[in-house]
N, CA, C and O atoms as a printed pandas DataFrame, in Angstrom:
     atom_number atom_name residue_name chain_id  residue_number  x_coord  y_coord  z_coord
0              1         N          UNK        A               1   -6.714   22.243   41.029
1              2        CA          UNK        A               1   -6.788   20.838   41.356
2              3         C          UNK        A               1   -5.716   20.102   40.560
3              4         O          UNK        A               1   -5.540   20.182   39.344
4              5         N          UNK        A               2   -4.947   19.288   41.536
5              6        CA          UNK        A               2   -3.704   18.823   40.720
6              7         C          UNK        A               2   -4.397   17.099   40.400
7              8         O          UNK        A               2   -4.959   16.408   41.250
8              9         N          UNK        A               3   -4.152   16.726   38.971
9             10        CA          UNK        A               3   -4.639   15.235   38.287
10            11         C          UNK        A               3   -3.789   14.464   38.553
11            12         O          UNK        A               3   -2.634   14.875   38.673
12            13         N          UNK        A               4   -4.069   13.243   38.709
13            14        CA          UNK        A               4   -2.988   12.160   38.756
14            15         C          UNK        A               4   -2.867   11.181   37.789
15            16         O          UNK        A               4   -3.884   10.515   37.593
16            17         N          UNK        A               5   -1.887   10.922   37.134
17            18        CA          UNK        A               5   -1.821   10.112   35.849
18            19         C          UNK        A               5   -1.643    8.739   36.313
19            20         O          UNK        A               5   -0.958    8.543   37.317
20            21         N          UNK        A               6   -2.193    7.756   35.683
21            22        CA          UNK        A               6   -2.138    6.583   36.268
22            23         C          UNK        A               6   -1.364    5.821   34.824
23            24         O          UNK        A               6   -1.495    6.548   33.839
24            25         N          UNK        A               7   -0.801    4.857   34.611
25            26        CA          UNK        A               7    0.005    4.337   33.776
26            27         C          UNK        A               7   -0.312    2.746   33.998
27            28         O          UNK        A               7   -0.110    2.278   35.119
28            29         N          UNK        A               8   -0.725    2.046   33.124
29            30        CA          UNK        A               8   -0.719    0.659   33.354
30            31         C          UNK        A               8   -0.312   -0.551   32.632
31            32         O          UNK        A               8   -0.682   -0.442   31.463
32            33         N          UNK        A               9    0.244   -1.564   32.824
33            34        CA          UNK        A               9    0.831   -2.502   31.899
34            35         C          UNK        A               9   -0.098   -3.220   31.458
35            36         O          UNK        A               9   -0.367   -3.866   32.471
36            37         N          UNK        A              10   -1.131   -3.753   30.279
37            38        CA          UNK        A              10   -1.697   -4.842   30.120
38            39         C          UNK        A              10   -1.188   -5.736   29.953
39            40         O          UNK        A              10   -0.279   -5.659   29.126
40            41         N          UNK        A              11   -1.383   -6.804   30.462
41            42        CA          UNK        A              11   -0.758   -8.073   29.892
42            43         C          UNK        A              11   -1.173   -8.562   28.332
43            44         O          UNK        A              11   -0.220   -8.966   27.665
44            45         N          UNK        A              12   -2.176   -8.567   27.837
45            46        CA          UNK        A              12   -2.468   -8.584   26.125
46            47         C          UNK        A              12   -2.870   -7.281   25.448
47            48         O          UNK        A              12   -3.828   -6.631   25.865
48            49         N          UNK        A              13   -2.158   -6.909   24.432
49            50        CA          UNK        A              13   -1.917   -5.816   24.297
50            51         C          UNK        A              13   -3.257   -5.845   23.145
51            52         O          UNK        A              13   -3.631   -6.884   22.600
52            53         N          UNK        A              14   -3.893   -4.449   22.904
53            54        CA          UNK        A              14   -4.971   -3.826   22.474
54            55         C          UNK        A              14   -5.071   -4.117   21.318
55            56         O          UNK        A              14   -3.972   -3.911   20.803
56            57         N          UNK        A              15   -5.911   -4.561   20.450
57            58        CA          UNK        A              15   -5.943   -4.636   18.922
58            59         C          UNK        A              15   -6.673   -3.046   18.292
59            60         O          UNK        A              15   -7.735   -2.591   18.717
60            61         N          UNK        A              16   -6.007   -2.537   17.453
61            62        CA          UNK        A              16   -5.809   -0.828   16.957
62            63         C          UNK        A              16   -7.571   -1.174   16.430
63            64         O          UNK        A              16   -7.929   -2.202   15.855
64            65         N          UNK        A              17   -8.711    0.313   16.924
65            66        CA          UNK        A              17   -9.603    0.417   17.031
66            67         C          UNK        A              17   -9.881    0.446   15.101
67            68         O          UNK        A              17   -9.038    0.865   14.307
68            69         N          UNK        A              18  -10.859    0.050   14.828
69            70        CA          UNK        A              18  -11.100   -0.440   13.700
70            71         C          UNK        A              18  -11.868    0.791   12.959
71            72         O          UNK        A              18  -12.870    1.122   13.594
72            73         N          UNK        A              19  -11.600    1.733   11.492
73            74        CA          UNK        A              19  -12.429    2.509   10.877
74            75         C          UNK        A              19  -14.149    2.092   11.190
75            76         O          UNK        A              19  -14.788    1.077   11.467
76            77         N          UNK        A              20  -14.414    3.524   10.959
77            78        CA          UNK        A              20  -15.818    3.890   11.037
78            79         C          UNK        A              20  -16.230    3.619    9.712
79            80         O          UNK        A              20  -17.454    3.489    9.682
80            81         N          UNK        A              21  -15.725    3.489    8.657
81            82        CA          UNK        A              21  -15.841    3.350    7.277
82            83         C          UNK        A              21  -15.488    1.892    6.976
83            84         O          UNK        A              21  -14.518    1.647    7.692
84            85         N          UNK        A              22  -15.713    1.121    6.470
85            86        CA          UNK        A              22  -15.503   -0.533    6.513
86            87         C          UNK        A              22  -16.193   -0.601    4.744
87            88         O          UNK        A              22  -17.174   -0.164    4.142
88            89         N          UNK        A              23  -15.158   -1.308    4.500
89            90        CA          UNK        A              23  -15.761   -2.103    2.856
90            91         C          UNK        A              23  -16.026   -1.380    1.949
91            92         O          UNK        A              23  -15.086   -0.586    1.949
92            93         N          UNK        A              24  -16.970   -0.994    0.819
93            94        CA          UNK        A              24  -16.833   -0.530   -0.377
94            95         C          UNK        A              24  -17.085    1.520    0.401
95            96         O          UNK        A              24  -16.376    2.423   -0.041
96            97         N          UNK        A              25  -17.976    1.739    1.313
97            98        CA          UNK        A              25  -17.641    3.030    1.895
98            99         C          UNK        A              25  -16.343    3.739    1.198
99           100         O          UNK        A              25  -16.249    4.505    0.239
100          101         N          UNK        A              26  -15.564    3.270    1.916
101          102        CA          UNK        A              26  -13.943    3.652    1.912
102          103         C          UNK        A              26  -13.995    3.937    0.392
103          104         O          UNK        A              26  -13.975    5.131    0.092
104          105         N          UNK        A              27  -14.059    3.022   -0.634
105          106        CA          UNK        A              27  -13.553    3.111   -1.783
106          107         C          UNK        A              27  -14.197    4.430   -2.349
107          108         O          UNK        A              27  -13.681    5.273   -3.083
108          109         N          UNK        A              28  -15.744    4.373   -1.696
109          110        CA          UNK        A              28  -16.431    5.416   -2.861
110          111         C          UNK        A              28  -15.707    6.445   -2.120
111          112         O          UNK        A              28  -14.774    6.930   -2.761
112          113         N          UNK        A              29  -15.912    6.987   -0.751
113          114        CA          UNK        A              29  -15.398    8.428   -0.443
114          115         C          UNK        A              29  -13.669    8.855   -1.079
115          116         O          UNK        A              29  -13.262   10.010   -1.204
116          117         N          UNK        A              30  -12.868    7.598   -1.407
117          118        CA          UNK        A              30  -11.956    7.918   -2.111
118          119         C          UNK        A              30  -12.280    8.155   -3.452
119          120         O          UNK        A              30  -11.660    9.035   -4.049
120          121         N          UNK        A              31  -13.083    7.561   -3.975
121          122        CA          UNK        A              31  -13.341    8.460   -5.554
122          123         C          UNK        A              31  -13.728    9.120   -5.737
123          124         O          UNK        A              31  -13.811    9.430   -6.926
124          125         N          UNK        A              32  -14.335    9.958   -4.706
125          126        CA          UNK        A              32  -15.139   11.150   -4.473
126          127         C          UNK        A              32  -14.250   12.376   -4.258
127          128         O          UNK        A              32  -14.371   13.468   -4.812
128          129         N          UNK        A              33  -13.230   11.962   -3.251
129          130        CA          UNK        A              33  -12.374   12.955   -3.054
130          131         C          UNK        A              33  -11.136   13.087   -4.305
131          132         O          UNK        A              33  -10.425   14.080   -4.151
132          133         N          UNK        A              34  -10.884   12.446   -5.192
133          134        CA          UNK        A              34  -10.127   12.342   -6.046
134          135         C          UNK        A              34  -10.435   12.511   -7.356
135          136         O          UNK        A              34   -9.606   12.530   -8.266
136          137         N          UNK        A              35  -11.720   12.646   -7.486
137          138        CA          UNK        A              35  -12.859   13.369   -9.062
138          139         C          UNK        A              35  -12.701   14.723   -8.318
139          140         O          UNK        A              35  -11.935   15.542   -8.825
140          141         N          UNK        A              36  -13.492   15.115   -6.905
141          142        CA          UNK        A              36  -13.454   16.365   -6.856
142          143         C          UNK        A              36  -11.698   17.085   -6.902
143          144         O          UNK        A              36  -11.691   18.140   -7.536
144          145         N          UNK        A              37  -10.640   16.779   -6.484
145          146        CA          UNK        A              37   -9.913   17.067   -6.621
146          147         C          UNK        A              37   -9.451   17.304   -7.845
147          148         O          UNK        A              37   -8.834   18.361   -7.973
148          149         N          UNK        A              38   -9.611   16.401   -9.092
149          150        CA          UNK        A              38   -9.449   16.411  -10.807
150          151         C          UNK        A              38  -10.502   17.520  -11.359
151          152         O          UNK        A              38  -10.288   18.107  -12.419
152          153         N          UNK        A              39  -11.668   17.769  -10.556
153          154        CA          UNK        A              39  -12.197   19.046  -10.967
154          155         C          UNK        A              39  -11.726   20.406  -10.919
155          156         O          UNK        A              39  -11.255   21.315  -11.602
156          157         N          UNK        A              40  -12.136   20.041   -9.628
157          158        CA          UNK        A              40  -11.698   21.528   -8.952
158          159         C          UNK        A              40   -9.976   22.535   -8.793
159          160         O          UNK        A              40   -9.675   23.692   -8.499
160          161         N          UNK        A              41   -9.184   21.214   -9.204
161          162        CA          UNK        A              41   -7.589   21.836   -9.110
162          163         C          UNK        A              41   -7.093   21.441  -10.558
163          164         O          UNK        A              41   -6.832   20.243  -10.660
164          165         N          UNK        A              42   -6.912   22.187  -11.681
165          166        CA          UNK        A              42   -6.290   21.875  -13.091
166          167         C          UNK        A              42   -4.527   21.246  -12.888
167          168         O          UNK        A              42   -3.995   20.486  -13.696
168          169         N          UNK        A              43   -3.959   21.702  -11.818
169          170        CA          UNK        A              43   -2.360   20.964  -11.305
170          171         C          UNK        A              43   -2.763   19.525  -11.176
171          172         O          UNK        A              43   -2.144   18.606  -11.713
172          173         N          UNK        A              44   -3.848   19.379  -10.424
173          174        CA          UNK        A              44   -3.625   18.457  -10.130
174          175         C          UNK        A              44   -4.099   16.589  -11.158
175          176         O          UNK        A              44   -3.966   15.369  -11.061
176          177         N          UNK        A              45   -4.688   17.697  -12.059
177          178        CA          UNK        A              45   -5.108   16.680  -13.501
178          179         C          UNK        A              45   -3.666   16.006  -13.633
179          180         O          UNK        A              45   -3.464   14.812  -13.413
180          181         N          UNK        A              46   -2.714   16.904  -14.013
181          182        CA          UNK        A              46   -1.285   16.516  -14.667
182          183         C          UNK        A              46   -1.103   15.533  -13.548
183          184         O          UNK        A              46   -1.529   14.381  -13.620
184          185         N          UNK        A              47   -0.617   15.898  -12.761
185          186        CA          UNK        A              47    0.082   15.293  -11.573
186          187         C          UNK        A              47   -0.619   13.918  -11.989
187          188         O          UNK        A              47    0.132   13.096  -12.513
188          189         N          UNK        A              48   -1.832   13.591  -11.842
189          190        CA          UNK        A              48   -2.602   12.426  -11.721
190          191         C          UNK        A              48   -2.494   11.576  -12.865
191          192         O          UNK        A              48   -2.346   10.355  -12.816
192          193         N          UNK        A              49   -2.620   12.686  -14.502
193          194        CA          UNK        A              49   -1.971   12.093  -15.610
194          195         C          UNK        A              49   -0.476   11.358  -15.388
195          196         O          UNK        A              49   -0.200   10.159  -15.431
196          197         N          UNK        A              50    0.236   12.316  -15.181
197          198        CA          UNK        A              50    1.837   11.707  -15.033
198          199         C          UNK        A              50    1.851   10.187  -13.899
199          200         O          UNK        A              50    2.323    9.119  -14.289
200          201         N          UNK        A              51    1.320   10.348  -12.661
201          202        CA          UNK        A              51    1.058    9.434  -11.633
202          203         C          UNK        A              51    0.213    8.010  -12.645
203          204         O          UNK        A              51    0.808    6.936  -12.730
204          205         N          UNK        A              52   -0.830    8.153  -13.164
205          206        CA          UNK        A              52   -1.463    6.753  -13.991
206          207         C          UNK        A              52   -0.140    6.315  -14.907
207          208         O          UNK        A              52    0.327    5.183  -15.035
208          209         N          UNK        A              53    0.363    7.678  -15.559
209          210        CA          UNK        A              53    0.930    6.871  -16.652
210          211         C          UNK        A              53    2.308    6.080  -16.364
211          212         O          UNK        A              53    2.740    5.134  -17.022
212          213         N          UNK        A              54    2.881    6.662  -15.272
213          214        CA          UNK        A              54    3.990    6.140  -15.070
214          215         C          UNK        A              54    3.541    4.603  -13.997
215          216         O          UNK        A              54    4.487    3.962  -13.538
216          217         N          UNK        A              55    2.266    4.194  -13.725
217          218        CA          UNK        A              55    1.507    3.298  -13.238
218          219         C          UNK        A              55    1.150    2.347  -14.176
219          220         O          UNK        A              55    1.071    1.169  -13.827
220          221         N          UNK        A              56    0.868    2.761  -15.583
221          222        CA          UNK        A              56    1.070    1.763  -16.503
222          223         C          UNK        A              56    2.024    1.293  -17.241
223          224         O          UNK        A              56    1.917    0.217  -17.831
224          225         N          UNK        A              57    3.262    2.180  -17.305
225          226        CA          UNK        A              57    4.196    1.524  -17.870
226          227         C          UNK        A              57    4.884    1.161  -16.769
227          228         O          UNK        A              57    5.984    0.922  -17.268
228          229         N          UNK        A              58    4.999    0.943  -15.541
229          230        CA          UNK        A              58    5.442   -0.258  -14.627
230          231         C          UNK        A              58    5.040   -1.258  -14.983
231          232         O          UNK        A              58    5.667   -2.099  -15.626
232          233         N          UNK        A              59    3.920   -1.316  -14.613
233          234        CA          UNK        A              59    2.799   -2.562  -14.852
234          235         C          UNK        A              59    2.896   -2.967  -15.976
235          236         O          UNK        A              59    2.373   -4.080  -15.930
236          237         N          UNK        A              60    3.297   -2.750  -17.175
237          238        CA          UNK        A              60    3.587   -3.307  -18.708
238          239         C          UNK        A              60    4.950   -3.894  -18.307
239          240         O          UNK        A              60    4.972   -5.122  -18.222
240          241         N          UNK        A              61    5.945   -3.317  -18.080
241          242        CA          UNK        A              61    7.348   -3.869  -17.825
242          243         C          UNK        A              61    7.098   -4.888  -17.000
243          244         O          UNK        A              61    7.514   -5.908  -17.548
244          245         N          UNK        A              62    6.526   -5.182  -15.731
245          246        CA          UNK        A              62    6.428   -6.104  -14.514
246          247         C          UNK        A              62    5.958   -7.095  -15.532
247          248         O          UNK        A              62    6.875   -7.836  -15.888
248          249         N          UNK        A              63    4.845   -7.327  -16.092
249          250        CA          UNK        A              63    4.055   -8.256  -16.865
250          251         C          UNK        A              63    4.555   -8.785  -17.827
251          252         O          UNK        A              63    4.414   -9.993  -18.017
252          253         N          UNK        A              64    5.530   -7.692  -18.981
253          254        CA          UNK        A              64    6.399   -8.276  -19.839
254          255         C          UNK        A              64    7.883   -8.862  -19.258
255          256         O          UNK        A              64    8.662   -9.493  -19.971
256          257         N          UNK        A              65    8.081   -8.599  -18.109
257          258        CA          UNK        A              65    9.284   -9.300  -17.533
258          259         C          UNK        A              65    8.897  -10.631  -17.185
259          260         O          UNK        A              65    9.681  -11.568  -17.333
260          261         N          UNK        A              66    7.635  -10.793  -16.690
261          262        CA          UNK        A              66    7.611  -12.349  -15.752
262          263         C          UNK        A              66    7.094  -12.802  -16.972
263          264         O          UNK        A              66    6.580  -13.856  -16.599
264          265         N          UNK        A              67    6.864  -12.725  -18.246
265          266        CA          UNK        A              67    6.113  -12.952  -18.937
266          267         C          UNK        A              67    6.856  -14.162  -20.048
267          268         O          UNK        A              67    6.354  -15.142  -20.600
268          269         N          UNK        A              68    8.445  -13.524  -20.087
269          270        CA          UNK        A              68    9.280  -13.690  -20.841
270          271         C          UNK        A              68   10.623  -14.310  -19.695
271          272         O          UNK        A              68   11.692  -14.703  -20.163
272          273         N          UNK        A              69   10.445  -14.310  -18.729
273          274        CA          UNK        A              69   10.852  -14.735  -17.823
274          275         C          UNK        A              69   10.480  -14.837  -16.192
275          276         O          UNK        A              69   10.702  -14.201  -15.162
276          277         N          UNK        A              70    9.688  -16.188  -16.668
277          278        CA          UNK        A              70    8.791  -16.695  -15.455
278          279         C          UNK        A              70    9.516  -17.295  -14.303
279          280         O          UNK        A              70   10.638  -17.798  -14.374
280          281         N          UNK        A              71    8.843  -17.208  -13.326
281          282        CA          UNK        A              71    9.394  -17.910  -12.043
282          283         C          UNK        A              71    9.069  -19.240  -11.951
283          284         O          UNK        A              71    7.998  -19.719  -12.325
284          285         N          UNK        A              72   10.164  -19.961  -11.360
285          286        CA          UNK        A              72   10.246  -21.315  -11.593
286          287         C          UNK        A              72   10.599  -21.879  -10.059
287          288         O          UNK        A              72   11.349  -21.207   -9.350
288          289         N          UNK        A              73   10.126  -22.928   -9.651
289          290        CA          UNK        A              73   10.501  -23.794   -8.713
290          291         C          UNK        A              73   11.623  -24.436   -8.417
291          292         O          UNK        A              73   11.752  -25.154   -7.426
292          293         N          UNK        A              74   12.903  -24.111   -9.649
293          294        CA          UNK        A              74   13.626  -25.102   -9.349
294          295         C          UNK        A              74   14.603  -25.219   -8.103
295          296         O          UNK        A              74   14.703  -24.154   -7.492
296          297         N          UNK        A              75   15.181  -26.038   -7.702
297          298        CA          UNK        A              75   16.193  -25.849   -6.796
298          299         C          UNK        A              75   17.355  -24.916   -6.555
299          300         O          UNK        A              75   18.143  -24.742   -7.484
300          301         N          UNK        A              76   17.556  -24.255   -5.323
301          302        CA          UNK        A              76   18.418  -22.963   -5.858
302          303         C          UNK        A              76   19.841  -23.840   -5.872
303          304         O          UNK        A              76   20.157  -24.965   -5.486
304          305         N          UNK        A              77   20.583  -22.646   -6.571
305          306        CA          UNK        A              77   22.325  -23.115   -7.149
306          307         C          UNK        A              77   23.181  -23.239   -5.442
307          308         O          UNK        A              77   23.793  -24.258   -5.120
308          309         N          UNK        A              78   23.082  -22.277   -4.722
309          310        CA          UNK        A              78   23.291  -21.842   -3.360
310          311         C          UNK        A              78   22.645  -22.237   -2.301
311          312         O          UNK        A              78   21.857  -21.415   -1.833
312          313         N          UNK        A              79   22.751  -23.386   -1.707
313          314        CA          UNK        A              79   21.221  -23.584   -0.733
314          315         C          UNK        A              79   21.824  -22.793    0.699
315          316         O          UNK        A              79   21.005  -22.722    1.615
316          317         N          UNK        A              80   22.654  -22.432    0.853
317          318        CA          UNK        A              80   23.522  -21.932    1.781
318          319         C          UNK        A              80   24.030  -20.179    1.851
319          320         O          UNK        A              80   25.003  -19.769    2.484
320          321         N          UNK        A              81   23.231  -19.465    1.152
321          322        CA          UNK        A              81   23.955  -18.372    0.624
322          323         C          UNK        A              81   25.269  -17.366    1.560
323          324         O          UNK        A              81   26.314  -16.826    1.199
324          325         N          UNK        A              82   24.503  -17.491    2.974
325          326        CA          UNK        A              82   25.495  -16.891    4.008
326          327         C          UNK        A              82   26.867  -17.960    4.480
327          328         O          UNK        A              82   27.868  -17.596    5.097
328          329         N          UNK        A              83   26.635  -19.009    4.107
329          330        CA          UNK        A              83   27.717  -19.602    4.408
330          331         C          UNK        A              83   27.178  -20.694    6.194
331          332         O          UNK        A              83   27.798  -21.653    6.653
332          333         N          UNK        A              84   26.206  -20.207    6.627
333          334        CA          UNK        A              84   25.743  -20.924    7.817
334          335         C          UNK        A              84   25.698  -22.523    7.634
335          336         O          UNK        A              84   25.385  -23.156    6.625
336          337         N          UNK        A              85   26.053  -22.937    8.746
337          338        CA          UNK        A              85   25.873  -24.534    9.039
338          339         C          UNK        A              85   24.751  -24.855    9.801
339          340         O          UNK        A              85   24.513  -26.029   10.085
């Protein structure tokens, strides 16, 4: 039996079907899978060590940068930068 494919244009296009998992769910099955993973695989301790730590010394630099040099409102020097009229 030969099928026939049918193809159709919607005019408003589909909003992407939404997880089965919604709100704090999600979070726990991720800490679940990521303790058991720190158990059960000794590679993957390091990896996760190296991954936090290089997660906190971003986050120290980001914080001591805006910290010591904050963002400001003022008017820019360039209001034009490309040159457009």
């Amino acid at each position: 039996m030969v099928g026939l494919l049918v193809f159709t244009m919607d005019s408003q296009p589909q909003a992407p079907k939404a997880s089965f998992l919604k709100g704090p769910a999600s979070l726990v099955i991720a800490i679940v899978v990521v303790a058991a993973l720190l158990i059960f695989l000794p590679a993957y301790r390091w990896i996760f060590a190296i991954s936090v730590g290089i997660g906190i010394i971003f986050a120290i630099a980001i914080y001591l940068w805006h910290k010591f040099n904050p963002i400001t409102d003022g008017e820019p020097d360039d209001k034009r930068p490309l040159g457009l009229e």
